[in-house]
MOPAC internal coordinates of N, CA, C and O (Angstrom, degrees):
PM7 1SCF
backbone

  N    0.0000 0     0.00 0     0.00 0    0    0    0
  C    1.4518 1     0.00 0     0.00 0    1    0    0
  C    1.5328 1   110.36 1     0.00 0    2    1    0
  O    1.2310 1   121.77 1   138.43 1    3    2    1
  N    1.4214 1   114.21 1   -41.57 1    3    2    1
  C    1.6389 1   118.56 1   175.36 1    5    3    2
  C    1.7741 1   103.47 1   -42.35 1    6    5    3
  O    1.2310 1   135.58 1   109.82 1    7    6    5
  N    1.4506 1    87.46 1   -70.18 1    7    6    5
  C    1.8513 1   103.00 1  -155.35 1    9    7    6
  C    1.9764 1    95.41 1   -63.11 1   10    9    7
  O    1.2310 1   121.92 1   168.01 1   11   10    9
  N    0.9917 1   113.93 1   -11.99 1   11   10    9
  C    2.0422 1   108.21 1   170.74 1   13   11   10
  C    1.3723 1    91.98 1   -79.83 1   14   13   11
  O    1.2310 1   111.66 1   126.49 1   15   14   13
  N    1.7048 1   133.31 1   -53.51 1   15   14   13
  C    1.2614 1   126.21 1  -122.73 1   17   15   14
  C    2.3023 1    87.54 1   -98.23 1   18   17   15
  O    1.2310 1   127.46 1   168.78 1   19   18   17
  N    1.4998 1   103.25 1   -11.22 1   19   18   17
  C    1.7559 1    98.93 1   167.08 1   21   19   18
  C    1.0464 1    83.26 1   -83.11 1   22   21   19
  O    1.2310 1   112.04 1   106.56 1   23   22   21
  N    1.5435 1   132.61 1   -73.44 1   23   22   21
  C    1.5374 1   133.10 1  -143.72 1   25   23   22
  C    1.8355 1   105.56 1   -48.37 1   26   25   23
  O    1.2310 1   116.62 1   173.04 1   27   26   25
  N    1.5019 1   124.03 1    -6.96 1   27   26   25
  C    1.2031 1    97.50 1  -158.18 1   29   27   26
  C    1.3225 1   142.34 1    70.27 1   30   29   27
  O    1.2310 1   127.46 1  -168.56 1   31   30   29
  N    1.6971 1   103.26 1    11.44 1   31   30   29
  C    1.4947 1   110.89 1  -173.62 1   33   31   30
  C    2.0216 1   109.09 1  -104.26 1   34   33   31
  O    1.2310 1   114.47 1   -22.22 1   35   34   33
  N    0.9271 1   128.07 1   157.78 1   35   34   33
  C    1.2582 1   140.69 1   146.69 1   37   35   34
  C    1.9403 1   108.00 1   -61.31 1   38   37   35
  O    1.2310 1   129.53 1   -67.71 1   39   38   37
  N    1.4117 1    99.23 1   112.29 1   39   38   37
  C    1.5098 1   111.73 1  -166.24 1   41   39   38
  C    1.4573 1   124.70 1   -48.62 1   42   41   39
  O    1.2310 1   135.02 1   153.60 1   43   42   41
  N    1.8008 1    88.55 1   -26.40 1   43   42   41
  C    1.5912 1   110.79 1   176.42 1   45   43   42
  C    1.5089 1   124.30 1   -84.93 1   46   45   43
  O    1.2310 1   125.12 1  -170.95 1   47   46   45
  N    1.3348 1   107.77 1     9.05 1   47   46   45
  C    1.5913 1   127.66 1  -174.40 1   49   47   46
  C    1.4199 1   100.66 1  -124.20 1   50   49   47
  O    1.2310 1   111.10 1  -170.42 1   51   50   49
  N    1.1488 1   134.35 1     9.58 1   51   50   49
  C    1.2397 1   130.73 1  -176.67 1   53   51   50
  C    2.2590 1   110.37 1  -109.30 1   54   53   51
  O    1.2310 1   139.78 1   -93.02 1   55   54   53
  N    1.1403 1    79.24 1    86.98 1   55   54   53
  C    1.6379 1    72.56 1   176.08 1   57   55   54
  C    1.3449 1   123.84 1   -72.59 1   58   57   55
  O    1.2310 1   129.74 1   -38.17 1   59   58   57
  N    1.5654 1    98.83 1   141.83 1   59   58   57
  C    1.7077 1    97.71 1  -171.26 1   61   59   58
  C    1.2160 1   116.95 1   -78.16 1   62   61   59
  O    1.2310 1   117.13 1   176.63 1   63   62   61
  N    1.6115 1   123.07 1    -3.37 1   63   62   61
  C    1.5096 1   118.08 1   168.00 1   65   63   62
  C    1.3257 1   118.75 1  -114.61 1   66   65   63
  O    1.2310 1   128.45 1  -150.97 1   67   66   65
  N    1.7315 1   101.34 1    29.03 1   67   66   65
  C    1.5927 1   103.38 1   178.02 1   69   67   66
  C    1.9414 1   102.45 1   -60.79 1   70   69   67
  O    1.2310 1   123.38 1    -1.66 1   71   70   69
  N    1.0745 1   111.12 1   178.34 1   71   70   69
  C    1.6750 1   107.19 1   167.50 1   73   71   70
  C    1.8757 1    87.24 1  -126.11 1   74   73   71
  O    1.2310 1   130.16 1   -29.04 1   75   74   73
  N    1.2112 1    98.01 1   150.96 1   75   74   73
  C    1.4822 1   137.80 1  -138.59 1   77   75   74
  C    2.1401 1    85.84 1   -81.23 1   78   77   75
  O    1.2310 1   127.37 1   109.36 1   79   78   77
  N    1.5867 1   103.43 1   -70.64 1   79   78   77
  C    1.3269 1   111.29 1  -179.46 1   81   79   78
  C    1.8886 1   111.94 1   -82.42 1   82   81   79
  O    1.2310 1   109.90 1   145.22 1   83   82   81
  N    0.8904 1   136.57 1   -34.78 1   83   82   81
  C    1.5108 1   116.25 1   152.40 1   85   83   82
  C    1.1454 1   130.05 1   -92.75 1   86   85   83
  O    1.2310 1   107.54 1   143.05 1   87   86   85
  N    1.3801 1   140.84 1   -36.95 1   87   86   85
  C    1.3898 1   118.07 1   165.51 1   89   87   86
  C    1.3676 1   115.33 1   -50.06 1   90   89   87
  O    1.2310 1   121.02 1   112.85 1   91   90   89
  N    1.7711 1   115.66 1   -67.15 1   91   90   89
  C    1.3481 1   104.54 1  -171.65 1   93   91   90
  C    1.4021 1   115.40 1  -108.31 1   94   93   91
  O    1.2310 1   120.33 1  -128.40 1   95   94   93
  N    1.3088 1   116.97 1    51.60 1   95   94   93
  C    1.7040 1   131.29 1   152.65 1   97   95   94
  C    1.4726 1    95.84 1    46.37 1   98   97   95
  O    1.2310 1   123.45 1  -111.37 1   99   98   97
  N    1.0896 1   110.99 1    68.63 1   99   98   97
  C    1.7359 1   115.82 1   156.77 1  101   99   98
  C    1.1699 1   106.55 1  -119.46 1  102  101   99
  O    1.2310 1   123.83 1   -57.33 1  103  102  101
  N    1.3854 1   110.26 1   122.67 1  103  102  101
  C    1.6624 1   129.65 1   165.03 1  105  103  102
  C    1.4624 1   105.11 1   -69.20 1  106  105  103
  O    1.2310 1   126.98 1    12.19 1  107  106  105
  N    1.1925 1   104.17 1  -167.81 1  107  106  105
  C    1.6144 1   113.27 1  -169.69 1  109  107  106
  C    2.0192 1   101.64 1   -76.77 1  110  109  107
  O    1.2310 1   127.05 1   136.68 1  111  110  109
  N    1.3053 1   104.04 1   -43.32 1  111  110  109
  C    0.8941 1    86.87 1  -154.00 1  113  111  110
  C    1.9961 1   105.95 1   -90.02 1  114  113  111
  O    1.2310 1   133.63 1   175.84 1  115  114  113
  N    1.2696 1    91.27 1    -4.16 1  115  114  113
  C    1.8123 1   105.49 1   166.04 1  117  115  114
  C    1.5996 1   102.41 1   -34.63 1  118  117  115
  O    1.2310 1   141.09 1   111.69 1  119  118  117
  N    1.8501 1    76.67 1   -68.31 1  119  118  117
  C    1.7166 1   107.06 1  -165.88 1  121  119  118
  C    1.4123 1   113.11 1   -45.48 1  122  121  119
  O    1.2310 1   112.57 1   137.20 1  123  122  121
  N    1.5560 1   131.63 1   -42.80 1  123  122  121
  C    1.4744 1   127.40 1  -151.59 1  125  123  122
  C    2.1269 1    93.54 1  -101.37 1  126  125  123
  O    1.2310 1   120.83 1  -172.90 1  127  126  125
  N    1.2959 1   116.02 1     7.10 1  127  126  125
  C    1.5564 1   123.70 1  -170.32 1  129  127  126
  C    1.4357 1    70.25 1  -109.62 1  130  129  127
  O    1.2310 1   101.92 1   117.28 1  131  130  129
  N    1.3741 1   150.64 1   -62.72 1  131  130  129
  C    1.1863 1   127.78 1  -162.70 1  133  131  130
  C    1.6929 1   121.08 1   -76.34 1  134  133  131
  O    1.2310 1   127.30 1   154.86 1  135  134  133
  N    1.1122 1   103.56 1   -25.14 1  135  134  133
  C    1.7851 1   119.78 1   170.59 1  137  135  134
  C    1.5538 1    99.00 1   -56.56 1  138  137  135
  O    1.2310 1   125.48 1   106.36 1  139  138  137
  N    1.5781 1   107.07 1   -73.64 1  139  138  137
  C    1.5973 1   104.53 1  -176.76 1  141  139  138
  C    1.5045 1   128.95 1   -46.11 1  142  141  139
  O    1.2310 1   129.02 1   142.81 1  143  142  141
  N    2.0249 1   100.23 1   -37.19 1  143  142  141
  C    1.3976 1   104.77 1   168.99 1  145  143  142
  C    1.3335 1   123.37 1   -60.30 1  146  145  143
  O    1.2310 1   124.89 1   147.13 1  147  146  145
  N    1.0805 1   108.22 1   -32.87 1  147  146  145
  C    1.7138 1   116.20 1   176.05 1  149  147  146
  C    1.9651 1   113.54 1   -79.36 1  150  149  147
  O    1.2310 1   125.01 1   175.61 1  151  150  149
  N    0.9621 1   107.98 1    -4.39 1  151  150  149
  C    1.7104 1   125.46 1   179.80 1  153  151  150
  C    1.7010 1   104.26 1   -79.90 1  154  153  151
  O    1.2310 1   131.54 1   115.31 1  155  154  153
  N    1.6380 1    95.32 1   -64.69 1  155  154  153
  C    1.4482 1   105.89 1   177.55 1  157  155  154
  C    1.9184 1   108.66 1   -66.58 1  158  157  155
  O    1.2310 1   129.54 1   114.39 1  159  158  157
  N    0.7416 1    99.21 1   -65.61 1  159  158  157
  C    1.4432 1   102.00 1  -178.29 1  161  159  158
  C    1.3575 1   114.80 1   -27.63 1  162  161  159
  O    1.2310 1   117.33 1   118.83 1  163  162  161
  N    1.7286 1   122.68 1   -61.17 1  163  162  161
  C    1.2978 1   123.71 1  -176.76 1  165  163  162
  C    1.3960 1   108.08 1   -96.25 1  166  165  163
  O    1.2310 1   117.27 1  -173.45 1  167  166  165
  N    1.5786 1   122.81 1     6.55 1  167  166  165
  C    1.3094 1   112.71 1  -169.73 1  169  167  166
  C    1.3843 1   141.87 1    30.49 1  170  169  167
  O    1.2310 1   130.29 1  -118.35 1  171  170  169
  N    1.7908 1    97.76 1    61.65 1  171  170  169
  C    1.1681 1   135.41 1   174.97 1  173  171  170
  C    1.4901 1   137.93 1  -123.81 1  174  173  171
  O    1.2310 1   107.17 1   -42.77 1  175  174  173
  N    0.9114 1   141.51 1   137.23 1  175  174  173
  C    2.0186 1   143.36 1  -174.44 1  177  175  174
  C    1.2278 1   114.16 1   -94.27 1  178  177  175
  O    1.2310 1   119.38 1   -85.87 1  179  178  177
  N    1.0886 1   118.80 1    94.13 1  179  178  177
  C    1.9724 1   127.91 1   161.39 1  181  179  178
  C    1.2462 1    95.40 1   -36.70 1  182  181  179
  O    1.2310 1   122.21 1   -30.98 1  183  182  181
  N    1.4496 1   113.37 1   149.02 1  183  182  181
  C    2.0029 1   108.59 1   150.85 1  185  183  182
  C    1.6881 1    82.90 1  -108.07 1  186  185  183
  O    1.2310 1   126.87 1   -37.96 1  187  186  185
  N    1.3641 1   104.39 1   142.04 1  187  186  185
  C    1.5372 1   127.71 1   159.59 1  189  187  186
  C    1.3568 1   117.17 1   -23.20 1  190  189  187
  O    1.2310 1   114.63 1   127.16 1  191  190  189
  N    1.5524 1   127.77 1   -52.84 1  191  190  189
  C    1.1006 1   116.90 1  -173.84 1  193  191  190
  C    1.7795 1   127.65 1   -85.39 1  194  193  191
  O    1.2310 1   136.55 1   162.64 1  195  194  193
  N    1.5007 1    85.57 1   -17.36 1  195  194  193
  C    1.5688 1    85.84 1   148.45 1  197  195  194
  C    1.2852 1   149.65 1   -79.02 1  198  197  195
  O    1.2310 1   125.31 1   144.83 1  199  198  197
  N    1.5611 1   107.41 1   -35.17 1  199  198  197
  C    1.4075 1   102.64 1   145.03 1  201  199  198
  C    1.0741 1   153.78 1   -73.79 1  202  201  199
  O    1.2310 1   117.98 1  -176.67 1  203  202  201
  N    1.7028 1   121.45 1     3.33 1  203  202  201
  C    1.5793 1   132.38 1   145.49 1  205  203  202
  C    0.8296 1   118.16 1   -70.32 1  206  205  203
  O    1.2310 1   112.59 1  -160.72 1  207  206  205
  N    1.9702 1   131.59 1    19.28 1  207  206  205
  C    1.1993 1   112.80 1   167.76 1  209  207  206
  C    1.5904 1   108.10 1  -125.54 1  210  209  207
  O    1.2310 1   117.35 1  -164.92 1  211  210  209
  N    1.6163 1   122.66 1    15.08 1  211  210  209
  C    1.0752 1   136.46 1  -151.83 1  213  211  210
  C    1.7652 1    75.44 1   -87.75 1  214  213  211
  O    1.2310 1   113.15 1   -29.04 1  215  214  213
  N    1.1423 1   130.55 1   150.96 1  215  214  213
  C    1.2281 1   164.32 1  -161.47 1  217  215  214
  C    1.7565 1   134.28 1  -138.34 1  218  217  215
  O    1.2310 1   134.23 1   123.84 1  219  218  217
  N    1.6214 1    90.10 1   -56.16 1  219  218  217
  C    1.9905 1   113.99 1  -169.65 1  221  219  218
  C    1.5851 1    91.71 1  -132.25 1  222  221  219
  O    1.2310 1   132.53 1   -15.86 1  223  222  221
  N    1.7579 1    93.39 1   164.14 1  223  222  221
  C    1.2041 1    85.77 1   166.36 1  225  223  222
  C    1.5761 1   126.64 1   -93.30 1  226  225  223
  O    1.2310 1   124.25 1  -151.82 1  227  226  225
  N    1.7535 1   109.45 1    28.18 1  227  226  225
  C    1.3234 1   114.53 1   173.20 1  229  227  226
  C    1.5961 1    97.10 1   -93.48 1  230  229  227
  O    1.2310 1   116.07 1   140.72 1  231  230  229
  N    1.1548 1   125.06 1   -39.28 1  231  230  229
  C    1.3719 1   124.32 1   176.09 1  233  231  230
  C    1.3363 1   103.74 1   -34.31 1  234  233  231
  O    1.2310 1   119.11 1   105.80 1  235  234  233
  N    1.3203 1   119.31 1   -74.20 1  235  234  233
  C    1.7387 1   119.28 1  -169.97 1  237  235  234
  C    1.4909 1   114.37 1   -77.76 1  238  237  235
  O    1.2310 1   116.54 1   173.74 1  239  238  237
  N    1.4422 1   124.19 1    -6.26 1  239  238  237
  C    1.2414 1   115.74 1   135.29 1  241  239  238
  C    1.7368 1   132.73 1   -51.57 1  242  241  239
  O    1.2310 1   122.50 1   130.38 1  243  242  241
  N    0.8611 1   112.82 1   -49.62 1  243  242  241
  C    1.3074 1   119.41 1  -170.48 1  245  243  242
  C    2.0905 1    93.24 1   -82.20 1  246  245  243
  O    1.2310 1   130.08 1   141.38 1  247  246  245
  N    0.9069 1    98.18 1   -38.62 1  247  246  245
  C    1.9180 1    86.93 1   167.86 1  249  247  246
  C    1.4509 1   125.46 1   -70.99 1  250  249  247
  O    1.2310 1   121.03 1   158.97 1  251  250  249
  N    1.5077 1   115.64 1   -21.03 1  251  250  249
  C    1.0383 1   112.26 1   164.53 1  253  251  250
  C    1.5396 1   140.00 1   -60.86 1  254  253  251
  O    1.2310 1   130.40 1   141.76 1  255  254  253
  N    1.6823 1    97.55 1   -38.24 1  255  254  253
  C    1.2957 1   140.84 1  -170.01 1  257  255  254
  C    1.5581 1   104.76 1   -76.91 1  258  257  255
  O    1.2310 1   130.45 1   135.33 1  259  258  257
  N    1.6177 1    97.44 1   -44.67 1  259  258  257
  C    1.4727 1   105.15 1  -177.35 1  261  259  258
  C    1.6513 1   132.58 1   -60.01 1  262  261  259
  O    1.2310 1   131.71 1   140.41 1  263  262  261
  N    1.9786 1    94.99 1   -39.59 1  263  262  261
  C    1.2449 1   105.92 1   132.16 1  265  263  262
  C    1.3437 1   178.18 1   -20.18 1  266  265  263
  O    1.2310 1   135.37 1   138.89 1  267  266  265
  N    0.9566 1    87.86 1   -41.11 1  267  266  265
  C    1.8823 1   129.66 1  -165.26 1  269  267  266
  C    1.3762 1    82.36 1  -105.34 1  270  269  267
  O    1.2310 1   113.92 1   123.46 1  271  270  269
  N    1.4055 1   129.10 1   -56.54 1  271  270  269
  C    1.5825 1   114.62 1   178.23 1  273  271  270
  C    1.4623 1   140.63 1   -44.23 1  274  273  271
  O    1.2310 1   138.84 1   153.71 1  275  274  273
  N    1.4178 1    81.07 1   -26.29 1  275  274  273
  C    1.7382 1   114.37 1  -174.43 1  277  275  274
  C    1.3741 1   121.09 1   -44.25 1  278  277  275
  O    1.2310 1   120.10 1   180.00 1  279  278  277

């Protein structure tokens, strides 16, 4: 719901195996405004090498989550 409600999407239009840079045309720097947005939001720290491997937006689902477990 976060990553629709930056993207501007309807939550129910957001597929979880869209991919991040071709389905929904995020450049790099789309991508790292939505990383940070999702940082502040859940008040949480990516390490770098996990987020060069985020792909979909189930990828950074499940990193978010993974987080939050922490």
């Amino acid at each position: 719901k976060a990553i629709a409600e930056h993207l501007a999407l309807n939550p129910e239009d957001l597929d979880r195996e869209a991919l991040l840079k071709e389905d929904l045309n995020l450049g790099l720097i789309e991508l790292n405004d939505l990383i940070a947005f999702l940082s502040h939001r859940f008040n949480i720290t990516f390490e770098a090498e996990d987020v060069e491997n985020v792909r979909k937006v189930e990828d950074l689902v499940s990193l978010v989550e993974d987080n939050l477990l922490d």
